[in-house]
C-alpha positions as CSV (number, residue, x, y, z in Angstrom):
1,X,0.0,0.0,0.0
2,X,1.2,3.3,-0.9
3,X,1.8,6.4,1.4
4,X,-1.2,8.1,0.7
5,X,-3.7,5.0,1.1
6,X,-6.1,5.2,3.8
7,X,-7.4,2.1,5.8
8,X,-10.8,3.6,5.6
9,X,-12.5,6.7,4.9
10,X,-13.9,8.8,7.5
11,X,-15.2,13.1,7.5
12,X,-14.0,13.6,11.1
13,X,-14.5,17.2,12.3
14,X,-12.1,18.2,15.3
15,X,-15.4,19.1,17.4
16,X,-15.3,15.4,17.8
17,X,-19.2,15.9,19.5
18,X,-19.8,12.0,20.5
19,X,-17.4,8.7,20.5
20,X,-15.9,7.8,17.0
21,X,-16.4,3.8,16.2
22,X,-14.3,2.4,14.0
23,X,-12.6,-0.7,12.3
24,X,-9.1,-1.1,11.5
25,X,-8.6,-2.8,7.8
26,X,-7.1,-5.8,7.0
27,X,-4.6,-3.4,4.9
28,X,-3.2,-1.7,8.1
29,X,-1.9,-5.4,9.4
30,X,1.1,-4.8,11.0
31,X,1.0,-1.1,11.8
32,X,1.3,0.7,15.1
33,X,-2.0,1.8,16.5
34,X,-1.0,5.4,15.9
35,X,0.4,5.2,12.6
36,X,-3.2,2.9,12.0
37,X,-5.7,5.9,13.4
38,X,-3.5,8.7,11.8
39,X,-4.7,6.9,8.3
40,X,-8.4,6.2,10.0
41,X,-8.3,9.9,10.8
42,X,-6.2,12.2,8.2
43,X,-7.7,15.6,9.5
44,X,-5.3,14.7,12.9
45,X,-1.9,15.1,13.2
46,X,-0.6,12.0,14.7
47,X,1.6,13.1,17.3
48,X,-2.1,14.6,18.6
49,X,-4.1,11.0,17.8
50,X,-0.6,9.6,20.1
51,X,-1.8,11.9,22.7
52,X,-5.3,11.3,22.7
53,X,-4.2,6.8,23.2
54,X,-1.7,8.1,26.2
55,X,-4.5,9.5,27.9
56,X,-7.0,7.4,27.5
57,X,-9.4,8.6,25.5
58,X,-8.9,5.8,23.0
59,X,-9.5,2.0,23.2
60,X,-8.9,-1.0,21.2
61,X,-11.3,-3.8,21.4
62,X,-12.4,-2.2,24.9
63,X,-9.2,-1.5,26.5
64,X,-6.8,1.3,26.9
65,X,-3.3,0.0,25.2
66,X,-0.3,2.4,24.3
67,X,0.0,4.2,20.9
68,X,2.9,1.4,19.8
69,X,0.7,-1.9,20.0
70,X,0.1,-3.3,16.7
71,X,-3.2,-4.0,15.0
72,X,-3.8,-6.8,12.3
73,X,-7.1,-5.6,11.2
74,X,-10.3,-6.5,12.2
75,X,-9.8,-4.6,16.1
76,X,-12.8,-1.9,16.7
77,X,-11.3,1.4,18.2
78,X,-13.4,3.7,20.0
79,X,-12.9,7.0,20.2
80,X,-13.8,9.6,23.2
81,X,-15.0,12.6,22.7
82,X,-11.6,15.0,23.6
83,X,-12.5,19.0,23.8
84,X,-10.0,21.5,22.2
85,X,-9.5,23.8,25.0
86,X,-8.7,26.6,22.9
87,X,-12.5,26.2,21.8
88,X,-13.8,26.7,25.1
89,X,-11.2,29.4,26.4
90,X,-13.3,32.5,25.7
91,X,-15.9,31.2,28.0
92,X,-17.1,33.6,30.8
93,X,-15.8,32.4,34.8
94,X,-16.5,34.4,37.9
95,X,-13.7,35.7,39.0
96,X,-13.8,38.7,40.9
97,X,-12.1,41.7,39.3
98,X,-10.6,45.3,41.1
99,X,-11.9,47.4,39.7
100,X,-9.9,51.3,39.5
101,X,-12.6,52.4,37.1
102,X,-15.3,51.8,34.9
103,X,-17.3,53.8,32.2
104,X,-19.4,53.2,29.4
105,X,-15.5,53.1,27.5
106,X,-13.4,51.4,29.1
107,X,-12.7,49.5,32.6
108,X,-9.0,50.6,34.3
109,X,-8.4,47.1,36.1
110,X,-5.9,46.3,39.0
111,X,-4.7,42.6,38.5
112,X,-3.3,40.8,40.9
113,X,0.1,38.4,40.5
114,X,-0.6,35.5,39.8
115,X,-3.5,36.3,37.2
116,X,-2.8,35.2,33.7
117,X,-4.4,37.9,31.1
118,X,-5.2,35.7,28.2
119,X,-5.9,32.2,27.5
120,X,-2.8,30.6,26.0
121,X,-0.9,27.5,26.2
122,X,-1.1,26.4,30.2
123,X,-3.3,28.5,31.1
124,X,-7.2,28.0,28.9
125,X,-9.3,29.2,31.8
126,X,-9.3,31.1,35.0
127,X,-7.9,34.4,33.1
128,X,-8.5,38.0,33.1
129,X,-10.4,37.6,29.4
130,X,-12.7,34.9,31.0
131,X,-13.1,37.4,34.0
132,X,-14.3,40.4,31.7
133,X,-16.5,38.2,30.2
134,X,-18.6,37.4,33.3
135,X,-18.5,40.6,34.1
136,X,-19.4,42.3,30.8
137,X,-20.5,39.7,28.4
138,X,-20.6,42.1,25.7
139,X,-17.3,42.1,25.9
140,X,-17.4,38.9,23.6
141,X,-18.0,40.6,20.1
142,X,-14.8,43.0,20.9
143,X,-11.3,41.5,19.8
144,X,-9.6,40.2,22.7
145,X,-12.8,40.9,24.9
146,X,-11.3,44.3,24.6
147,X,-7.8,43.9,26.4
148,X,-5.0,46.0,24.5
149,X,-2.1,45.6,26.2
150,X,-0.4,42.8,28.8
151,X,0.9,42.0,32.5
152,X,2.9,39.5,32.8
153,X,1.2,36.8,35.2
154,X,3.4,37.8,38.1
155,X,3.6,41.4,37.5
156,X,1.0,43.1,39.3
157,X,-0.7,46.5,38.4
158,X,-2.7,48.5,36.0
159,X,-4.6,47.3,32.9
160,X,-7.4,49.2,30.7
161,X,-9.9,47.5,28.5
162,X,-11.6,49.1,26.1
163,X,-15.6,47.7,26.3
164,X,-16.3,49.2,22.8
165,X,-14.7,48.9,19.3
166,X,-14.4,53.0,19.3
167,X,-12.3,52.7,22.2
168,X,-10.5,49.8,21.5
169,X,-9.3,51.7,18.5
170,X,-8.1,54.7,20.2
171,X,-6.3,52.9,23.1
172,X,-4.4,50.5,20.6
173,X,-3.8,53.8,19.0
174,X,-2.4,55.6,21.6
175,X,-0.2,52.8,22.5
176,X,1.5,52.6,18.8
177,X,2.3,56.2,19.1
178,X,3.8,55.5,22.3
179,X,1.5,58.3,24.2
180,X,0.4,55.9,26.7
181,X,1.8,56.6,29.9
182,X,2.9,53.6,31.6
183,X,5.1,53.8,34.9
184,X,6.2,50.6,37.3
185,X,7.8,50.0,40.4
186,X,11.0,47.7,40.3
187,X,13.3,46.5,43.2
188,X,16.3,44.8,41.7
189,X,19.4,43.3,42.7
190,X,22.3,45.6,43.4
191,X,22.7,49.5,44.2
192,X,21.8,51.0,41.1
193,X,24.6,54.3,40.4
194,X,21.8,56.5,38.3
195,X,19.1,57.5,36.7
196,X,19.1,56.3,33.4
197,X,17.8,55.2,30.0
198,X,17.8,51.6,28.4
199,X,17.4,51.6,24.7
200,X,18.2,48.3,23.2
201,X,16.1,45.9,20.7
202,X,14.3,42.9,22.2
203,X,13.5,39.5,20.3
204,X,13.4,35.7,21.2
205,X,16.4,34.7,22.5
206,X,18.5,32.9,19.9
207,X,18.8,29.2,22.2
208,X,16.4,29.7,24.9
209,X,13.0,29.9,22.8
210,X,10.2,30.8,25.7
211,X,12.8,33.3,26.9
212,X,13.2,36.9,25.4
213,X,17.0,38.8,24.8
214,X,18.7,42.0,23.5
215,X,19.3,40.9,20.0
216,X,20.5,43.1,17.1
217,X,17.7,42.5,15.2
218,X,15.2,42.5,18.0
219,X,12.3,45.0,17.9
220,X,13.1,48.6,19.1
221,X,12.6,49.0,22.9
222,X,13.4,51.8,24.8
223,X,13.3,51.9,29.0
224,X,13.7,55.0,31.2
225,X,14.8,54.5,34.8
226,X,14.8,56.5,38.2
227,X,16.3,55.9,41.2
228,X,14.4,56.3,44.2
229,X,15.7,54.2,47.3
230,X,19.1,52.5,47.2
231,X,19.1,49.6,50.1
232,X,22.0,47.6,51.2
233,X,21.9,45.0,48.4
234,X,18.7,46.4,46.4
235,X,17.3,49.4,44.7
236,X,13.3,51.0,43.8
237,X,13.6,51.9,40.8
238,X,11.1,53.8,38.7
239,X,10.4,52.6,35.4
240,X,8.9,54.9,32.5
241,X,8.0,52.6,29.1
242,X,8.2,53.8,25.6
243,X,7.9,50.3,24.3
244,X,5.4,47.7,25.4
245,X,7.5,44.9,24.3
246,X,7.5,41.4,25.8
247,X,9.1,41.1,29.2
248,X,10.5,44.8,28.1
249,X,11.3,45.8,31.6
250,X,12.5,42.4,32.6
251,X,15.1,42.2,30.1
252,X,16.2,45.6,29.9
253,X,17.2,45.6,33.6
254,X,18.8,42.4,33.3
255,X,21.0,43.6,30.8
256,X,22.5,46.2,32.8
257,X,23.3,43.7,35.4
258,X,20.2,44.6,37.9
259,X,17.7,41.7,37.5
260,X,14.3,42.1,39.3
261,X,14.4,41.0,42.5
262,X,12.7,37.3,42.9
263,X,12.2,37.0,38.6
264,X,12.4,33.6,38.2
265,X,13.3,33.7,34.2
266,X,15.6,36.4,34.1
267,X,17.0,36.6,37.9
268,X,17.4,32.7,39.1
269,X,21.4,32.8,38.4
270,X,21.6,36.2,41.1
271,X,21.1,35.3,44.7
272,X,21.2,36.9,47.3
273,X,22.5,36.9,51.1
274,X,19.9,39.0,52.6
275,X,16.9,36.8,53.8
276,X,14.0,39.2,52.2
277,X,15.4,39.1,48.8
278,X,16.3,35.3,48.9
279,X,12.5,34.8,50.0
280,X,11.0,36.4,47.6
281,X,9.0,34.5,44.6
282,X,7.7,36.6,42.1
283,X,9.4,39.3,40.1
284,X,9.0,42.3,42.3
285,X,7.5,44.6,39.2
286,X,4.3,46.1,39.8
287,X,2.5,48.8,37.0
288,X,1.9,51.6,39.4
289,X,0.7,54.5,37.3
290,X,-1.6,55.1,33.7
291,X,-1.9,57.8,31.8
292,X,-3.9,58.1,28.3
293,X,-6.8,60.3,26.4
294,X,-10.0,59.0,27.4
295,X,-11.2,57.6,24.6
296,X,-14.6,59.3,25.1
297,X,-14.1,62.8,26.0
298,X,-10.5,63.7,25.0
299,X,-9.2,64.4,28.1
300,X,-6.0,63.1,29.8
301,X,-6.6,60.6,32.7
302,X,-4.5,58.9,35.3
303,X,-5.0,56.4,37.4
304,X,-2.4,55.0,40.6
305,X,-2.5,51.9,42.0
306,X,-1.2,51.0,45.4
307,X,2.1,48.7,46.1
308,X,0.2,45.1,46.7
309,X,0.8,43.8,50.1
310,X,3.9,41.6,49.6
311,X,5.9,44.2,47.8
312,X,5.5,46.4,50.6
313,X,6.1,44.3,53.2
314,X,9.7,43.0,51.3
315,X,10.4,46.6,51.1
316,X,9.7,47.2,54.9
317,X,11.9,44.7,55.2
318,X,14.9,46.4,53.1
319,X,14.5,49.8,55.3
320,X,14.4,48.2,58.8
321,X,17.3,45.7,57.4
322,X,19.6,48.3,55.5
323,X,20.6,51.7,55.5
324,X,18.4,53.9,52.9
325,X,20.5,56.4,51.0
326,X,18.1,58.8,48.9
């Protein structure tokens, strides 16, 4: 039999709604019971039929068997229903939001750490998307459910969402021309010397794929700094974005030899002596302050949001622990 021949003919849809019956041919003797239902079932890859046999949602003659026993023809395979959860991710969850500010434009949200924005790989429910859904369903018809810009999980602070198209517009808008004001708190590793300015492109690291680097031909990315407390082995630093790139802050500081304090990407190699900074086990980055034109009225808004509980308690820490040098 040829490469292209199929054991049997079947229209699967990947919905897969009820359990799929079938028969294996006489002409797949021999086979592998993956390489026999990648041929049952040509609209699957088969590294994904594979998975669906580890997990048991497949069974030969009644039984569960791994995707390497061999079939001879004859054997009836039934197969579970098995949801895509990228299907189901935009559905609505109650999860209770803070909320800075609401209008009929937009919402100004403060997330927590720990909150995942949108659905993605790891992470297909209990978001901030499936949160503004519950809480605004209308939100639905909107790209995104109207978010137009990130957090990463463990950072904490700020967010707006735009909860119409008009708005949506002028925020993503706003944020291309790079007239979004964005300010975060950062505590990092070291005594920081100055105020200064970061301007170096950002891309996917070259070995390291899930991890983002200054490359040369990164996207354009450009970080302003202040200095506000210098501790014994740590410094508050202000951070002012022109860029919203990916981990933007995170790398940028990182390159200068200052990782964030308790990142466990871009910081696990520093460590530290002092027991706060050692305990700490989130990046200690929180989006403090927003500025924008409302999209509604044309006026200039800003919102601040509070220093969550365990940043300010590390940093209580740092001034009873260590000296503080404006």
């Amino acid at each position: 039999m040829g490469p292209a021949a199929k054991c049997e003919n079947y229209n699967a849809t990947s919905a897969l709604p009820a359990p799929v019956e079938l028969t294996v041919a006489p002409e797949c003797a021999g086979q592998r019971l993956d390489q026999a239902l990648s041929r049952l079932l040509p609209e699957f890859s088969r590294s994904r039929l594979a998975h669906w046999i580890r997990t048991g949602h497949v069974e030969l003659d009644g039984r569960a068997v791994p995707p390497k026993t061999k079939v001879w023809g004859g054997e009836k395979i039934l197969l579970y229903p098995t949801p895509d959860p990228a299907a189901t991710a935009a559905a609505p969850e109650a999860i209770a939001l803070a909320i800075v500010h609401e209008d009929a434009a937009l919402l100004v949200i403060a997330k927590p750490a720990g909150l995942v924005v949108h659905p993605g790989s790891g992470n297909w429910s209990g978001t901030l998307l499936n949160a503004l859904l519950a809480h605004a369903p209308h939100l639905a018809g909107l790209p995104r459910a109207g978010i137009v810009h990130r957090l990463d999980k463990n950072t904490s602070g700020l967010l707006v969402v735009a909860k119409t198209l008009e708005a949506q517009t002028s925020l993503v808008r706003q944020l291309q021309a790079h007239t979004v004001k964005r300010e975060y708190l950062a505590l990092v590793h070291g005594r920081v010397a100055r105020d200064g300015r970061v301007e170096a492109p950002i891309g996917r690291h070259p070995v390291q794929r899930t991890r983002m680097a200054v490359v040369a031909r990164g996207r354009p990315a450009v970080t302003h700094f202040e200095v506000l407390h210098r501790y014994t082995h740590a410094t508050l630093l202000r951070c002012r974005l022109e860029t919203g790139r990916t981990h933007q802050i995170r790398v940028h500081l990182q390159s200068l030899g200052h990782p964030l304090v308790g990142d466990p990407v871009y910081g696990r190699n520093r460590k530290s002596a002092e027991a706060a900074l050692a305990g700490f086990t989130r990046q200690a980055l929180h989006a403090e302050r927003l500025e924008f034109l409302h999209p509604g009225s044309g006026a200039t808004v800003a919102w601040h949001a509070p220093l969550p509980a365990d940043m300010h308690d590390l940093i209580a820490a740092l001034r009873v622990q260590s000296v503080v040098t404006p």
